[in-house]
N, C-alpha and C positions, 0 to 999 in steps of 0.2 A: 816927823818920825820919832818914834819912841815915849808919845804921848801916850798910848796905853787908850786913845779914843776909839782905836779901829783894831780887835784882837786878831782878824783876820781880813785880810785880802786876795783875789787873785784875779789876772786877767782872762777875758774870753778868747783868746786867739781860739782854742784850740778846743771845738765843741759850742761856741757859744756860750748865752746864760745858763744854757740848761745844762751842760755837763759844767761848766763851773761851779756853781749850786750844787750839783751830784757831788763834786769833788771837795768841793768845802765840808757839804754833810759830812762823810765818809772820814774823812781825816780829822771830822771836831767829833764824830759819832750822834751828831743833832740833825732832827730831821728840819724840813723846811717846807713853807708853803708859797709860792711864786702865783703871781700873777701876769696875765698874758694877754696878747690881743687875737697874737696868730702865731700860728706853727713858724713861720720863717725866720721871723725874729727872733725866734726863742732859740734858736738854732743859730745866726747868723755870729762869723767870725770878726765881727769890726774890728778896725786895730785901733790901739791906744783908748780900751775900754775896760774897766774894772767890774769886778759883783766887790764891793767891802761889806763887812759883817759890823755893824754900828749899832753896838745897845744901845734902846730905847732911850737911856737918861744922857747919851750924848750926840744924838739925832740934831738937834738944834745947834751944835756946836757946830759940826760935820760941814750943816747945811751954809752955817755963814761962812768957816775957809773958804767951803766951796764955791760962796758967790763974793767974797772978796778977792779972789783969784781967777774969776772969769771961768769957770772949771762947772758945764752941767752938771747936774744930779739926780735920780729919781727912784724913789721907792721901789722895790720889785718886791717886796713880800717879808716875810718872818722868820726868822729861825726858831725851833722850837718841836718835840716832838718826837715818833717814833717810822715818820714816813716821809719820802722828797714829793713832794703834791706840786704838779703843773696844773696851773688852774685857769680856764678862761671861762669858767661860768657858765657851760655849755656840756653837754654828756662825752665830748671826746675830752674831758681833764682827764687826767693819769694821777693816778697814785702808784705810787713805786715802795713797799714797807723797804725800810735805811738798812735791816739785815739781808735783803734779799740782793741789794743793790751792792752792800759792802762785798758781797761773798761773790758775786759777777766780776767787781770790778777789781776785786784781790788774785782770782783765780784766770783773768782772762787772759792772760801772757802761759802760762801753765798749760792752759786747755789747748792752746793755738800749735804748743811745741811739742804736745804729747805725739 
């Protein structure tokens, strides 16, 4: 804690990958591109699982705590950009453009009490 290795983290309880990623974007303003195998997973609320946001130049670092600690790890994709992109490499990937997404997901409590 307080290395300055990891600028952002958060768990998936609630939404999964894919709304964690959403939620990361929106609150850093960077879009992201995620890779995927299937829709469940991408979805799925495991407990005691993270998205961390790890620049490039301390990926390596990351990766040995992680495996001196017994503690999996695995790439899911990039930050970077102007859109949240689910991607399995297939014609159902989604792109979501990051202002479309911020304004849904700033206005959804609003809309629901109107």
């Amino acid at each position: 804690a307080g290395s300055g290795l990891v600028p952002a983290m958060h768990d998936i309880a609630e939404g999964g990958i894919a709304i964690t990623v959403a939620e990361l974007c929106i609150a850093s303003e960077i879009g992201a591109t995620v890779g995927f195998t299937d829709w469940v997973g991408l979805f799925a609320e495991n407990p005691n699982r993270f998205v961390a946001a790890v620049p490039a130049e301390h990926a390596d670092a990351i990766r040995a705590m992680a495996e001196e600690l017994d503690v999996p790890v695995s790439e899911l994709g990039v930050f970077g950009g102007d859109a949240i992109v689910l991607d399995n490499g297939r014609p159902e990937s989604t792109t979501i453009p990051l202002a479309e997404a911020t304004v849904t997901y700033r206005t959804a409590l609003p809309r629901r009490m109107a």
